[in-house]
C-alpha positions as CSV (number, residue, x, y, z in Angstrom):
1,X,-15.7,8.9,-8.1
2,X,-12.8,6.3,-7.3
3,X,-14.9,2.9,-6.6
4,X,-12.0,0.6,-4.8
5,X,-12.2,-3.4,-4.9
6,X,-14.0,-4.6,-1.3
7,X,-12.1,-3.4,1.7
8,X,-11.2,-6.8,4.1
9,X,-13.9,-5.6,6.5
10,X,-16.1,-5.6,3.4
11,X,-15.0,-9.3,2.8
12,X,-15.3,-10.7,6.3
13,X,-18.6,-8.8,6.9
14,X,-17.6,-6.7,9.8
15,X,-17.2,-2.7,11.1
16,X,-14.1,-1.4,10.4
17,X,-12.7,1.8,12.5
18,X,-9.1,1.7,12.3
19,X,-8.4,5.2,10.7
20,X,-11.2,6.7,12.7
21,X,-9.8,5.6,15.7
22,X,-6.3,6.1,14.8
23,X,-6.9,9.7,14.2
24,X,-9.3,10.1,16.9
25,X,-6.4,9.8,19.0
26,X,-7.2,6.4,20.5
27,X,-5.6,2.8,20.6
28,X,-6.8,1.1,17.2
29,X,-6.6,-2.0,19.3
30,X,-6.0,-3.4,22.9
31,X,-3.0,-3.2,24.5
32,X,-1.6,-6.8,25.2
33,X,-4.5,-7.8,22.7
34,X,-3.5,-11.1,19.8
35,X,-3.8,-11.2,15.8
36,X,-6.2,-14.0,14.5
37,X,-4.5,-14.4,11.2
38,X,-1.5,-16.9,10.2
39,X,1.4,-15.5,8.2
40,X,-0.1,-18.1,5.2
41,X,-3.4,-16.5,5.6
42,X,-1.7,-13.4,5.0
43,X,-0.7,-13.8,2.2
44,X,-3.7,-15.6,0.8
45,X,-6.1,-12.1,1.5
46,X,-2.9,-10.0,-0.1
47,X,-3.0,-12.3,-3.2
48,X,-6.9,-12.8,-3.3
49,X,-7.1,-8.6,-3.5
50,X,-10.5,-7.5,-3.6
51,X,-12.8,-7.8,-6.6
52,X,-15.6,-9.7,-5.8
53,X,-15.2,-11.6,-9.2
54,X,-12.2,-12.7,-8.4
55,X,-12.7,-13.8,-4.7
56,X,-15.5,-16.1,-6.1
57,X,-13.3,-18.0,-7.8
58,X,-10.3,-20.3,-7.0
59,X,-6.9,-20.0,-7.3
60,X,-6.0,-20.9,-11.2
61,X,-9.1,-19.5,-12.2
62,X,-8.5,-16.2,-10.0
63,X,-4.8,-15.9,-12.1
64,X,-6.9,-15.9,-15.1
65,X,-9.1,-13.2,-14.6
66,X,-6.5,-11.1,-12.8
67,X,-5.0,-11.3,-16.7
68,X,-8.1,-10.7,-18.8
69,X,-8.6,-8.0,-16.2
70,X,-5.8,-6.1,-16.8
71,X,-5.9,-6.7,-20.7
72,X,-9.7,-5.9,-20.7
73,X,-8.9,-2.0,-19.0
74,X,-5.7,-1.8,-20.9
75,X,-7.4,-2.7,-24.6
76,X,-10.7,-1.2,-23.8
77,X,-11.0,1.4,-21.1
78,X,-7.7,3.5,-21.8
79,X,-8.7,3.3,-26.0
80,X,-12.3,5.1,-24.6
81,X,-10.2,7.6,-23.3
82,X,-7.0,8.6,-25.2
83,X,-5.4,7.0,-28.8
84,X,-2.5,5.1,-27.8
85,X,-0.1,5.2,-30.7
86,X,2.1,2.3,-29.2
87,X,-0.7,0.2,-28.1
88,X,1.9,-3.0,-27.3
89,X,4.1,-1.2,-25.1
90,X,1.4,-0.3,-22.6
91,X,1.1,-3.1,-21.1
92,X,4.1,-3.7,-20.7
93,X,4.9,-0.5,-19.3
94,X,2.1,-1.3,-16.7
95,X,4.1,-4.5,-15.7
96,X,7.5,-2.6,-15.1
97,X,5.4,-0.1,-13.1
98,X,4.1,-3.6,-11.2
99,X,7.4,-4.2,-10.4
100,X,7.8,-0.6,-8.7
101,X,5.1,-0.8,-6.3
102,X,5.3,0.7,-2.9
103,X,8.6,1.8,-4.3
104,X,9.6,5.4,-4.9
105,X,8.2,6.0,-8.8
106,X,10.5,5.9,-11.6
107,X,9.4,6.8,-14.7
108,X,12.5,7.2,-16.7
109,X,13.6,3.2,-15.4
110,X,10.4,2.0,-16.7
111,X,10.3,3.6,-19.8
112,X,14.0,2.8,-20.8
113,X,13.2,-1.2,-19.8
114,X,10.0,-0.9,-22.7
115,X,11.9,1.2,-25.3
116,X,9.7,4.3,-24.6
117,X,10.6,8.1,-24.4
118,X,10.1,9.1,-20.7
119,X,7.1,12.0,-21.9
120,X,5.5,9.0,-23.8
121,X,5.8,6.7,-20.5
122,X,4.4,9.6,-18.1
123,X,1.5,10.2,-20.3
124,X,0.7,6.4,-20.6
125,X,1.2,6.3,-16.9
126,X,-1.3,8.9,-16.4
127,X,-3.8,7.1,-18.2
128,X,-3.1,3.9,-16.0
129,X,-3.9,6.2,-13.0
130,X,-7.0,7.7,-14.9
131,X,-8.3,3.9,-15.2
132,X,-7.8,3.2,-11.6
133,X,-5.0,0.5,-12.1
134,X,-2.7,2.5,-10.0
135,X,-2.4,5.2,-8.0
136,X,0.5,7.5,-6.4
137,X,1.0,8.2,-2.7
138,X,2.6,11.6,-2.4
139,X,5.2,12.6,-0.7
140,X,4.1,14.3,2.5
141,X,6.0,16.8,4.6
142,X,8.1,18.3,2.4
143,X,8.2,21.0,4.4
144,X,9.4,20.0,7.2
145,X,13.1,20.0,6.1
146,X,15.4,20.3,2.4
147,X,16.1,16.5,3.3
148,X,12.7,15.0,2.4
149,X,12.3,13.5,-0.2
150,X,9.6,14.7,-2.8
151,X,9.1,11.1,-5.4
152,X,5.6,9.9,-5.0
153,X,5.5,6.3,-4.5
154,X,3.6,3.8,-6.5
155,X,0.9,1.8,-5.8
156,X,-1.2,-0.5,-7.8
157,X,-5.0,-0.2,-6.8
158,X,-5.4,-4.2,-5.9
159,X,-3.2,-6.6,-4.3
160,X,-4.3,-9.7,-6.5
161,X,-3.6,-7.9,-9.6
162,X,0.0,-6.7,-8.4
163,X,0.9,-10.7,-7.1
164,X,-0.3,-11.5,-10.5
165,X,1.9,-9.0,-12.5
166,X,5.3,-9.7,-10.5
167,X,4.3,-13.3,-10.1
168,X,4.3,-14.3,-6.5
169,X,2.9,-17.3,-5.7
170,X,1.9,-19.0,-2.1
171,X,4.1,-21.7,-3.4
172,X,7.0,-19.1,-4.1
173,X,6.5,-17.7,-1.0
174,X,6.6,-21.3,0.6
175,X,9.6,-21.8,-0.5
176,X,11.3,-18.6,0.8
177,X,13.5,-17.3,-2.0
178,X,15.0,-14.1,-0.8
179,X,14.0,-12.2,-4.1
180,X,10.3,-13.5,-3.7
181,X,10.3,-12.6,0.3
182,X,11.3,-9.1,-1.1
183,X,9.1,-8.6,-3.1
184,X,6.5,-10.0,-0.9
185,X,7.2,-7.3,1.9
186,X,6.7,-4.7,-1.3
187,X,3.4,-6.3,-1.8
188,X,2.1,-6.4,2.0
189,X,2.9,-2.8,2.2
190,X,0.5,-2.1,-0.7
191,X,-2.2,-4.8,0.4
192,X,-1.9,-2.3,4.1
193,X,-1.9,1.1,2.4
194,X,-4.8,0.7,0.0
195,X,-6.5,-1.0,2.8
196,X,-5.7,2.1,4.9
197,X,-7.0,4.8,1.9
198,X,-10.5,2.5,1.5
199,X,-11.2,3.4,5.5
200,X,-10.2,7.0,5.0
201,X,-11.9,7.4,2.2
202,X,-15.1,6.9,4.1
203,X,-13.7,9.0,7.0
204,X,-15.9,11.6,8.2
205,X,-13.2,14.4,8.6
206,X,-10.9,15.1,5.4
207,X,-7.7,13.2,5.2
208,X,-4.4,14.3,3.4
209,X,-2.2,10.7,2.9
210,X,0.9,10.7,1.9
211,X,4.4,9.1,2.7
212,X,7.3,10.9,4.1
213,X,10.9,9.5,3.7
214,X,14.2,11.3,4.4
215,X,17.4,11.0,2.5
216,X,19.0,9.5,5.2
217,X,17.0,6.6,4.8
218,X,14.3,6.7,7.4
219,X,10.4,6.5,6.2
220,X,7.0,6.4,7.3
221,X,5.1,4.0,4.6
222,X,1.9,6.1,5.6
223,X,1.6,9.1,6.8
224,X,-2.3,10.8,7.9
225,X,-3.1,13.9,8.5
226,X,-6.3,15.7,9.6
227,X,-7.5,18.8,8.8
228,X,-6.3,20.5,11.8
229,X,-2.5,19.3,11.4
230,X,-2.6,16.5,13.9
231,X,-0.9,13.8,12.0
232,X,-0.6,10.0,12.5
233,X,1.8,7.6,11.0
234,X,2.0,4.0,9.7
235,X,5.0,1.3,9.2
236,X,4.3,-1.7,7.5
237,X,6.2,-5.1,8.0
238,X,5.8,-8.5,6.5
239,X,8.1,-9.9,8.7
240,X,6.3,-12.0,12.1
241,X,8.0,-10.0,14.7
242,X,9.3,-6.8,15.0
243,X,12.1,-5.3,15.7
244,X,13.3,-2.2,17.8
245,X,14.7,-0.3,14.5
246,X,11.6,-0.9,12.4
247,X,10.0,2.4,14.6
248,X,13.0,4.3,13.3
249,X,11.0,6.2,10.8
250,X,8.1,7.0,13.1
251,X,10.6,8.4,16.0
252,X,12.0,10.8,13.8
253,X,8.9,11.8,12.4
254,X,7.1,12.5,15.9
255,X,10.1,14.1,17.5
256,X,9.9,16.5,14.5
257,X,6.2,17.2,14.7
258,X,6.0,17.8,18.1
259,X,2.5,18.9,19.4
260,X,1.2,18.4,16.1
261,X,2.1,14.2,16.6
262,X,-0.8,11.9,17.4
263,X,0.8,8.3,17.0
264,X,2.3,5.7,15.6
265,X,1.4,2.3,14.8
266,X,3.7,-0.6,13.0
267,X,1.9,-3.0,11.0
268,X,3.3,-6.6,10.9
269,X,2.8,-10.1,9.8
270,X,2.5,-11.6,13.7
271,X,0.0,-12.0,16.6
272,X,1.1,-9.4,19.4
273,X,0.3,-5.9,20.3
274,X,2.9,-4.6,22.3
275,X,4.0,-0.6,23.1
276,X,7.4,0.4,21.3
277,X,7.4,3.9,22.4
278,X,5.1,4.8,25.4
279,X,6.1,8.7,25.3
280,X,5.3,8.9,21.5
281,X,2.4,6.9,21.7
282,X,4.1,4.1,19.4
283,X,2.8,0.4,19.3
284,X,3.2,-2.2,17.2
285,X,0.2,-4.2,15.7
286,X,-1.2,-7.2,13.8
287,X,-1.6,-6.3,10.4
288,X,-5.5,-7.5,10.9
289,X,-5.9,-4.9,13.3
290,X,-7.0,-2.8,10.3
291,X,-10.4,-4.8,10.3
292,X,-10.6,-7.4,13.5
């Protein structure tokens, strides 16, 4: 049974009904409603993550454990389960991989960077899935159309360890390097789907998740689907306001589903709730919306 680190609902000590409500078919917040939470407090909860060991502690000591962490699982918990001939190249692998997350998966990139055959790199990736370091989103929709794309995208399984691995900072982001602002934005949208998975996993109707992007270039980060076929989809922003292109991906995917569309929510770094599509039942949210 997948055990996640502590969901920010968990952290904060309050009811979270986001998903429910989302697939439910009602307004996961109030319209006109306002965010509580500071784009600097942002990105403290996405670099915290959520093990409780870690949240005890404070910042230099956090970085620390985030690192024997990842050594620990990588030296002990994949050994218990398979013999890695290459035993070095693992973790490295796993930090390549960092650099990919909530990025369309690429083995073959990562395993050329460490000097690893890409059947050696899929199986040791596999393992890092098996011990719960990261996870891949699949493609949803598929179906739909011979222009959707089929990659999974990656995901590491905690925030705090994935600011650790590709080494952002609260200073680096203070400073706003562009790189560091990108890479951020990768990081937000990982903090917002595994945050996103956590409440559906305790969903009381089944939940397929995936992500759907076509060639073109339009995505949904998020896509949720009940059992039925009613689907609902998700966006996710680090920027502090949004703009009217950044529902692009969620248009296209509700004009296509039709009857089967429930709505559409973009999840961003400000304070507002405000409607972006009123037909299509698309709004744009705080990203604490997901537990305040």
């Amino acid at each position: 049974m997948p055990v996640w680190p502590l969901s920010q609902g968990e952290i904060d000590g309050v009811h979270e009904d986001f998903v429910e409500r989302l697939l439910s078919g009602e307004a996961p917040a109030r319209a006109g409603s306002c965010g509580r939470t500071s784009g600097p407090q942002y990105a403290e909860r996405v670099l915290a993550g959520g093990f409780p060991q870690a949240l005890a502690m404070p910042d230099p000591l956090r970085a620390q454990w985030f690192s024997d962490y990842v050594a620990l699982v990588c030296e002990r918990d994949v050994m218990a389960i398979s013999r890695v001939r290459q035993r070095t190249q693992l973790p490295r692998l796993l930090t390549r991989l960092a650099g990919q997350t909530a990025q369309l998966l690429n083995i073959s990139e990562a395993a050329r960077s460490v000097s690893l055959d890409v059947s050696t790199a899929e199986n040791y990736t596999q393992l890092l899935e098996s011990v719960f370091l990261i996870h891949r989103l699949p493609a949803w929709g598929t179906a739909l159309g011979a222009k959707a794309g089929a990659l999974p995208k990656l995901h590491l399984v905690d925030s705090g360890v994935a600011g650790q691995m590709t080494r952002i900072t609260a200073e680096k982001l203070r400073r706003l390097l562009p790189q560091t602002l990108t890479e951020y934005g990768h990081l937000m949208e990982t903090f917002v789907v595994n945050e996103v998975l956590k409440q559906a996993s305790w969903s009381a109707q089944p939940v397929v998740a995936g992500h759907w992007r076509e060639r073109g270039g339009e995505e949904v980060d998020l896509v949720l689907e009940r059992a039925d076929g009613a689907v609902a989809g998700i966006a996710v922003k680090a920027a502090s306001q949004v703009r009217p292109g950044d529902a692009a991906g969620l248009i296209m995917l509700a004009r296509r589903l039709g009857d089967r569309w429930l709505a559409g929510v973009v999840l961003y770094a400000g304070r507002h709730t405000a409607s972006l599509d009123a037909r299509l039942s698309i709004s744009a949210l705080p990203v604490d919306a997901l537990w305040s």
